[in-house]
C-alpha atoms as a printed R data frame, in Angstrom:
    type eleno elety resid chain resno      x       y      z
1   ATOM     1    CA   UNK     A     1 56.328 -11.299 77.793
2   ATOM     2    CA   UNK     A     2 53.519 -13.775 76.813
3   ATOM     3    CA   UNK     A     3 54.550 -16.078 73.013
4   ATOM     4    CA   UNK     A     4 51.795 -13.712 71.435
5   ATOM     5    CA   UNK     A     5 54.029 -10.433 72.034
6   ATOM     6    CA   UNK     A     6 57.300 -12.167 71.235
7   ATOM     7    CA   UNK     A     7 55.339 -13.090 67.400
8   ATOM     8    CA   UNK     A     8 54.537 -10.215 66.841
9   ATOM     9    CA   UNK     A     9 57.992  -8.727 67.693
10  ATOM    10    CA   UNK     A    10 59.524 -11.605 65.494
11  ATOM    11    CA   UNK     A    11 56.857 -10.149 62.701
12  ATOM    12    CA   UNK     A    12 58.617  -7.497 62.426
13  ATOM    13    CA   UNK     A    13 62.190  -8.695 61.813
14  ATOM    14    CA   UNK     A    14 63.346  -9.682 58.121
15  ATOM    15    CA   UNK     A    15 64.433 -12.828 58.910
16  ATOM    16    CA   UNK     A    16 60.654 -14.175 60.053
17  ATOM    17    CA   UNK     A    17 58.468 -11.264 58.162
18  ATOM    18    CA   UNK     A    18 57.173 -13.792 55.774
19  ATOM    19    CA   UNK     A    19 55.998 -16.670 58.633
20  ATOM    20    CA   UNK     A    20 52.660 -17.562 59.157
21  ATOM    21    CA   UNK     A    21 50.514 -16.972 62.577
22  ATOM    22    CA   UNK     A    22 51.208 -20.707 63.513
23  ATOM    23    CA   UNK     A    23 54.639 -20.429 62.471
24  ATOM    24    CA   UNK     A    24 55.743 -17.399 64.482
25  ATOM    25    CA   UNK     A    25 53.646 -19.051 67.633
26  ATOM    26    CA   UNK     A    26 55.872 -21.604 67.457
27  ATOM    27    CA   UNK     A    27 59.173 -20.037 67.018
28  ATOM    28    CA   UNK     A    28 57.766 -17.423 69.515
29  ATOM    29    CA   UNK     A    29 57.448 -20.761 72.402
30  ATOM    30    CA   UNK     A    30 61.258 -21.468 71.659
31  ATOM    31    CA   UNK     A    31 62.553 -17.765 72.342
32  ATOM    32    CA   UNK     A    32 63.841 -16.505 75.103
33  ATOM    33    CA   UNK     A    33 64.109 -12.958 76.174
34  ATOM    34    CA   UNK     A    34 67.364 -11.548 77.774
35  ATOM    35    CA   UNK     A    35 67.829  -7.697 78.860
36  ATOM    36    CA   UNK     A    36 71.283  -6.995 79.014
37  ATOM    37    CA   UNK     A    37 72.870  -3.602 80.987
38  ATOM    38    CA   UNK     A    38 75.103  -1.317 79.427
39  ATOM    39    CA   UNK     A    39 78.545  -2.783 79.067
40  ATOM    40    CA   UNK     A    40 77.269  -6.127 79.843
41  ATOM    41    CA   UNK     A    41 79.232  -9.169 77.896
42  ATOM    42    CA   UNK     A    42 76.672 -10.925 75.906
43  ATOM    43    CA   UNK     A    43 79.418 -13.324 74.676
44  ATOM    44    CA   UNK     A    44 83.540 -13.684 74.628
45  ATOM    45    CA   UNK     A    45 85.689 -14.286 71.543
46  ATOM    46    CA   UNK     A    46 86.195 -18.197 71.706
47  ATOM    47    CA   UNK     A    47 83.217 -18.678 73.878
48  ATOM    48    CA   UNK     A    48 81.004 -21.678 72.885
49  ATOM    49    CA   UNK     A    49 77.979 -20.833 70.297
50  ATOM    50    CA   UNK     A    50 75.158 -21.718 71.473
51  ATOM    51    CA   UNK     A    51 72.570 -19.153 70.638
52  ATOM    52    CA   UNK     A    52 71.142 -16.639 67.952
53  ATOM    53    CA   UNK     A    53 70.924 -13.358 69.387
54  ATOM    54    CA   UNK     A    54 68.144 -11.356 67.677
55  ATOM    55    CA   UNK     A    55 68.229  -7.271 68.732
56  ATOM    56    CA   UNK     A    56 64.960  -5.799 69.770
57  ATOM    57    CA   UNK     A    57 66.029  -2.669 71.754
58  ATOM    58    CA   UNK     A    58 69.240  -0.740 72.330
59  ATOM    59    CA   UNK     A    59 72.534  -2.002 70.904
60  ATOM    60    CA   UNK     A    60 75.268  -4.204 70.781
61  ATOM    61    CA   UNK     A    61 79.074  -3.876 69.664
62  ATOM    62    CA   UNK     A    62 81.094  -6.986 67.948
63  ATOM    63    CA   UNK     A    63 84.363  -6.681 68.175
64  ATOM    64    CA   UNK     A    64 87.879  -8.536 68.612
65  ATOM    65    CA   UNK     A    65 90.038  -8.496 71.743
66  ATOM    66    CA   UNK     A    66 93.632  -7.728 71.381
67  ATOM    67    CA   UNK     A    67 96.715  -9.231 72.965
68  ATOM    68    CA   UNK     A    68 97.597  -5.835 75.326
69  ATOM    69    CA   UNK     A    69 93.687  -4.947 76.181
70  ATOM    70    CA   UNK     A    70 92.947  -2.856 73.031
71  ATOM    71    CA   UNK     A    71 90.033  -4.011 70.596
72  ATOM    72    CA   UNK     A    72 89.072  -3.922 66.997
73  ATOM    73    CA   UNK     A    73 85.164  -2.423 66.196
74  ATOM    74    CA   UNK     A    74 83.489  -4.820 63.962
75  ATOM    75    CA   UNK     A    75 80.280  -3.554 63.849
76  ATOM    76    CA   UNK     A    76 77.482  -1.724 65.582
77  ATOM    77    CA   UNK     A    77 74.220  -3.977 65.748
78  ATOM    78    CA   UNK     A    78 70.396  -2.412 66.069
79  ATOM    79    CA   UNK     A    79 67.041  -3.235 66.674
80  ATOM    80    CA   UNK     A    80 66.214  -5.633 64.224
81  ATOM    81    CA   UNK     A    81 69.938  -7.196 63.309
82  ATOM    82    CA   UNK     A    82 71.022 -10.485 64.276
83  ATOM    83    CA   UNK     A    83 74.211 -11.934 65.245
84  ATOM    84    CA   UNK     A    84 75.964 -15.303 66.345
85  ATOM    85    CA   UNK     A    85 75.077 -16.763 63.716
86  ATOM    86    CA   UNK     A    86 78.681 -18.043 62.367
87  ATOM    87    CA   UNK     A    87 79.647 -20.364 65.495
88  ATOM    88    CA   UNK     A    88 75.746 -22.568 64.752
89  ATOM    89    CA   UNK     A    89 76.743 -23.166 61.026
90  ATOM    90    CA   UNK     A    90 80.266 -24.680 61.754
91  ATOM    91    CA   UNK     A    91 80.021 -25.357 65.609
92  ATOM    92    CA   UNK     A    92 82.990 -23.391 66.570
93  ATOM    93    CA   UNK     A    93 83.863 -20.920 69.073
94  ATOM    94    CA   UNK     A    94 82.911 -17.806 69.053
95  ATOM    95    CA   UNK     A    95 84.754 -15.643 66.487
96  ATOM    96    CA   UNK     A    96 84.370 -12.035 68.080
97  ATOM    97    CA   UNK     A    97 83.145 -10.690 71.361
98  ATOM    98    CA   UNK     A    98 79.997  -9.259 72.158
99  ATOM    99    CA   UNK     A    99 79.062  -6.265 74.649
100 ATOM   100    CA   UNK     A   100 75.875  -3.994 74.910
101 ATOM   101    CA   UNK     A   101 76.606  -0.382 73.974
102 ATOM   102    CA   UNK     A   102 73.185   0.635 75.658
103 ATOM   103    CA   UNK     A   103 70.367  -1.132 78.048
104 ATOM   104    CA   UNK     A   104 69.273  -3.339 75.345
105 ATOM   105    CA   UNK     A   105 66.962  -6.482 75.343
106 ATOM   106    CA   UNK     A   106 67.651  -9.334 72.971
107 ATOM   107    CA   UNK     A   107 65.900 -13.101 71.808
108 ATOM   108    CA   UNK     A   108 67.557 -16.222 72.311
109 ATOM   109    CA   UNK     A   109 67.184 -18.635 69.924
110 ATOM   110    CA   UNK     A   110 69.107 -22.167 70.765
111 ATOM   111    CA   UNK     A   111 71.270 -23.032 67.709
112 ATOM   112    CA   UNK     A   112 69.732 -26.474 66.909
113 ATOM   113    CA   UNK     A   113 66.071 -24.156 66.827
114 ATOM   114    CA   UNK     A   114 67.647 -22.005 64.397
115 ATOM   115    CA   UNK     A   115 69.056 -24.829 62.253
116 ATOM   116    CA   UNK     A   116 66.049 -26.251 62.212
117 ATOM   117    CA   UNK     A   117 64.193 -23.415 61.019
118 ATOM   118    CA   UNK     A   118 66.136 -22.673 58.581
119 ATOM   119    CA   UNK     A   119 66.031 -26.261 57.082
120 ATOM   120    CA   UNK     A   120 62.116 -25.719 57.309
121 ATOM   121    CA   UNK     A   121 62.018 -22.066 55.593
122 ATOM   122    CA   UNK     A   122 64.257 -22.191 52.634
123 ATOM   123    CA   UNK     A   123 63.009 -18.360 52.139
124 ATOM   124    CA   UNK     A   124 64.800 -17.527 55.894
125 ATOM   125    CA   UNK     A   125 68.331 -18.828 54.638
126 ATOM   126    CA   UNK     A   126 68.121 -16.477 51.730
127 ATOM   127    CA   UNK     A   127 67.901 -13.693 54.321
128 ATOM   128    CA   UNK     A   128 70.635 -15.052 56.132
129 ATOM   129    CA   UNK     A   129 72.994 -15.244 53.136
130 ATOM   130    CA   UNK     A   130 71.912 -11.598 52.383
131 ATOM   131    CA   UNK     A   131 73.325 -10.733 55.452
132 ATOM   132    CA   UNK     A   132 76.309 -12.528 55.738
133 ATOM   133    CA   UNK     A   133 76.968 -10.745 52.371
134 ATOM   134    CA   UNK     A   134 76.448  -7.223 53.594
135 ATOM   135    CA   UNK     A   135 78.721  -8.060 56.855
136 ATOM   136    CA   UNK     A   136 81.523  -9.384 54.318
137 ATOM   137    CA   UNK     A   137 81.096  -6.543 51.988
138 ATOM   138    CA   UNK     A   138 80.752  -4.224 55.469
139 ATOM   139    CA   UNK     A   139 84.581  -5.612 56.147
140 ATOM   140    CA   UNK     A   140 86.249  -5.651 52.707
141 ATOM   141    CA   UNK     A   141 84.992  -2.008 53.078
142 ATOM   142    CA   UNK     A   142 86.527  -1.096 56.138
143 ATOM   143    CA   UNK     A   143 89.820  -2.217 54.763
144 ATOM   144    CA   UNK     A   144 89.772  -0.303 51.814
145 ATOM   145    CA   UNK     A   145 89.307   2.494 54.203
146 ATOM   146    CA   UNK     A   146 91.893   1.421 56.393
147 ATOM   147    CA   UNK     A   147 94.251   1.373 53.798
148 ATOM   148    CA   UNK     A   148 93.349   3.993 51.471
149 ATOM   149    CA   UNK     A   149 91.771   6.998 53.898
150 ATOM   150    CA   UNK     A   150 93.574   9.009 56.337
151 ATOM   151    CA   UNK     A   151 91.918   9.628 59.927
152 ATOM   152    CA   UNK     A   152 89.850  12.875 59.556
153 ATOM   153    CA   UNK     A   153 88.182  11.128 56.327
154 ATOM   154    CA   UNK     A   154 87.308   8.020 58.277
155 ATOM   155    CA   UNK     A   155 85.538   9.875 60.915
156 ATOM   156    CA   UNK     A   156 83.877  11.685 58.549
157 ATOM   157    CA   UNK     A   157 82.520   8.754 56.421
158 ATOM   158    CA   UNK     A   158 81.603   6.612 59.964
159 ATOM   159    CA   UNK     A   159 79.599   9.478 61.428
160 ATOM   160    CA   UNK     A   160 78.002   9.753 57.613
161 ATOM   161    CA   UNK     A   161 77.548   6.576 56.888
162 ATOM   162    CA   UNK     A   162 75.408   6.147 60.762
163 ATOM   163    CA   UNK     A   163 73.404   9.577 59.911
164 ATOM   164    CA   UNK     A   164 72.097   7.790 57.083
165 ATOM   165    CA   UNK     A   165 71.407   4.365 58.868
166 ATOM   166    CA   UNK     A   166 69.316   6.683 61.651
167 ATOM   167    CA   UNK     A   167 67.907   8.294 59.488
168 ATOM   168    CA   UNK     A   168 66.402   5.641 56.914
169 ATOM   169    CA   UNK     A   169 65.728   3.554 59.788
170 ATOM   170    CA   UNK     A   170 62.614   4.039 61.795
171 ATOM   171    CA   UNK     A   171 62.194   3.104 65.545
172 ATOM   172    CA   UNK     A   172 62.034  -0.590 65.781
173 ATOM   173    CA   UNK     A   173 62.883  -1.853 61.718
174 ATOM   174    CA   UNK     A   174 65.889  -3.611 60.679
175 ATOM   175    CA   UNK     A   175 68.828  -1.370 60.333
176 ATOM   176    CA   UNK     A   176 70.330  -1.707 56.969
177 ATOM   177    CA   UNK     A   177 74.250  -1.014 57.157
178 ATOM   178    CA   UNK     A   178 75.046   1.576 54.811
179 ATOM   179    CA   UNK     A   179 78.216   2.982 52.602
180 ATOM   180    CA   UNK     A   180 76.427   6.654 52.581
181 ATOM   181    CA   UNK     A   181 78.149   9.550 50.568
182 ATOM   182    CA   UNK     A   182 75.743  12.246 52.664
183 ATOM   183    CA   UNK     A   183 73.069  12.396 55.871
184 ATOM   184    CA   UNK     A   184 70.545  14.966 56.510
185 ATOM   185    CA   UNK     A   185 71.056  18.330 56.790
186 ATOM   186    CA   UNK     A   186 70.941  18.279 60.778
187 ATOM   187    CA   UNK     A   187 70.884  14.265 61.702
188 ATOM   188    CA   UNK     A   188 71.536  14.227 65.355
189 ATOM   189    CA   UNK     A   189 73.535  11.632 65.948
190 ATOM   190    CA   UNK     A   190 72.811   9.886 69.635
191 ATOM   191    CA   UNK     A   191 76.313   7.916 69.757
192 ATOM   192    CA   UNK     A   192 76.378   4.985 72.447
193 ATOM   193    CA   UNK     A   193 80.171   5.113 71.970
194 ATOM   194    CA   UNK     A   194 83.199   5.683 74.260
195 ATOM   195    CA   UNK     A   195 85.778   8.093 72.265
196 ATOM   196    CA   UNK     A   196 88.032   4.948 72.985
197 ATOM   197    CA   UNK     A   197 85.320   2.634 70.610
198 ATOM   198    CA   UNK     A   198 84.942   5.493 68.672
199 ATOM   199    CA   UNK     A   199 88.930   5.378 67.853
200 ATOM   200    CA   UNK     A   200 88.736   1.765 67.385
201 ATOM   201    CA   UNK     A   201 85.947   1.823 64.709
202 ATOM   202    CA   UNK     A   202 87.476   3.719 62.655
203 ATOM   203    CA   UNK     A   203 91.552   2.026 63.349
204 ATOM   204    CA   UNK     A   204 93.141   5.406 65.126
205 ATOM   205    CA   UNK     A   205 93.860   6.456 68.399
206 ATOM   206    CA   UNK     A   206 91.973   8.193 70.603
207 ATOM   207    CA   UNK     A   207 93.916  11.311 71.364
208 ATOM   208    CA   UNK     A   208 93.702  11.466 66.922
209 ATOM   209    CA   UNK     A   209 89.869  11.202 66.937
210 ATOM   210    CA   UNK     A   210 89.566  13.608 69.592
211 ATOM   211    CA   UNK     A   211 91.574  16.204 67.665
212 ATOM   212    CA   UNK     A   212 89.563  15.456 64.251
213 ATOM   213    CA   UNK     A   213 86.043  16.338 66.399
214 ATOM   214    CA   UNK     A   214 87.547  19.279 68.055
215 ATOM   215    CA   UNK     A   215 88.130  20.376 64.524
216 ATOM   216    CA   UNK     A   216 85.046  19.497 62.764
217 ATOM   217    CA   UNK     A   217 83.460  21.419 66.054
218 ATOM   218    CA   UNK     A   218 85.817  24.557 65.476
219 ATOM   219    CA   UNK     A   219 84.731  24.966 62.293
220 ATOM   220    CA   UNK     A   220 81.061  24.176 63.148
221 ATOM   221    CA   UNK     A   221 80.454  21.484 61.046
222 ATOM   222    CA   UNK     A   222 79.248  19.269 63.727
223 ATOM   223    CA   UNK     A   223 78.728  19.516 67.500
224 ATOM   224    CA   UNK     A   224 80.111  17.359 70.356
225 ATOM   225    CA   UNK     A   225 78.595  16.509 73.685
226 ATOM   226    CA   UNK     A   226 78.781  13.922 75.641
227 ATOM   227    CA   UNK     A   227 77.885  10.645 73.347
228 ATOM   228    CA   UNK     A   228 75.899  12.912 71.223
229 ATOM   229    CA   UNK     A   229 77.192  13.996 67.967
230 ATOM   230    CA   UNK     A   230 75.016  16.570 66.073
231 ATOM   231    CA   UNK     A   231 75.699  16.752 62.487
232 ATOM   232    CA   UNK     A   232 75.453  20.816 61.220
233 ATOM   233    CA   UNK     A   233 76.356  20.788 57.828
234 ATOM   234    CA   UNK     A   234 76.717  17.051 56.025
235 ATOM   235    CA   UNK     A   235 77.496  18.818 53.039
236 ATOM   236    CA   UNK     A   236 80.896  20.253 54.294
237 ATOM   237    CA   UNK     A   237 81.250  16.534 56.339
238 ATOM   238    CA   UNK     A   238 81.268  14.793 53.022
239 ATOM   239    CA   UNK     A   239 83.621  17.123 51.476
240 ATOM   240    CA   UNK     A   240 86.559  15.986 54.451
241 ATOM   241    CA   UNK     A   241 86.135  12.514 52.647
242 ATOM   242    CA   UNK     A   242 89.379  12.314 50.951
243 ATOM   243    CA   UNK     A   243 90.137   9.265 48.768
């Protein structure tokens, strides 16, 4: 892809939205494009950082290996979000894995490039901060929920909460993580997930998560295929939110 296409791909993420032509040229000549298959590792828990990975189609899961093979979801990253940011800032390994959920296609950005941007756009490391923000909030969140909801109300608020991200998030934009309380009346859901990352998002097993869809299903409030998720009435979704 010629340094022209990359800018004006880079235009349209937050973190670079407010560079000039010559700046984005530049930062454009120091990216590198990766396509990554489905199920592909992009990185390993304790791998060296090296790189900022920038999202510009598909998607990509973060999440932490466990001792016996099982994993913990972190978080679900779009077109638009960025991640591996964490091991530049203190030069340490890599503090969760990453895999691509779909065929997805991502920039490279070397980590002393991205240092040095930052220390030459002051208005980029507000962005940056705004985002490690959400991602802590994002965790404190999934705690709470952890601790405080039982398993049919977490599925219920994760398949809410991504309605709402689809839906305020057109083709290409920055996906905004959301806490949402509803989705649209019929959001249709298309769900790069195993039922086994499913489970782990929201902390259950699968053989649990697969008994709180058949019921949602049953009582037609949503509609299961295979990794497609059709949301028929948020309305009554919301309502199996129990705090």
């Amino acid at each position: 892809m010629p340094d022209a296409a990359i800018a004006e791909r880079l235009r349209r993420l937050p973190l670079f939205a407010r560079l000039s032509d010559e700046e984005l040229a530049d930062l454009a000549a120091r990216i590198r494009l990766r396509p990554y298959r489905r199920s592909e590792v992009i990185f390993r828990k304790d791998d060296p950082g090296t790189h900022l990975y920038l999202v510009l189609e598909g998607a990509v899961k973060i999440s932490l290996p466990g001792e016996f093979g099982q994993e913990a979801l972190v978080a679900i990253m779009r077109p638009g979000d960025f991640f591996g940011e964490l091991a530049l800032f203190d030069r340490s390994p890599r503090s969760a894995s990453a895999v691509a959920l779909d065929d997805s296609r991502a920039a490279l950005l070397a980590g002393d490039d991205f240092l040095g941007f930052l220390e030459r756009h002051p208005t980029a490391v507000r962005v940056v901060l705004e985002t490690l923000a959400r991602t802590i909030r994002r965790l404190s969140d999934r705690v709470e929920h952890l601790t405080f909801l039982d398993v049919p109300s977490r599925v219920a608020k994760y398949l809410l909460d991504l309605a709402q991200a689809n839906a305020a998030v057109p083709a290409g934009a920055a996906a905004v993580p959301a806490a949402a309380a509803a989705a649209p009346a019929a959001a249709v859901l298309e769900l790069s997930l195993t039922q086994d990352e499913l489970a782990a998002f929201v902390g259950a097993s699968r053989v649990s998560v697969n008994r709180v869809l058949g019921d949602l299903e049953r009582r037609e409030i949503v509609a299961v295929r295979r990794r497609r998720i059709a949301i028929k009435d948020a309305d009554r979704l919301a309502k199996e939110i129990r705090y």
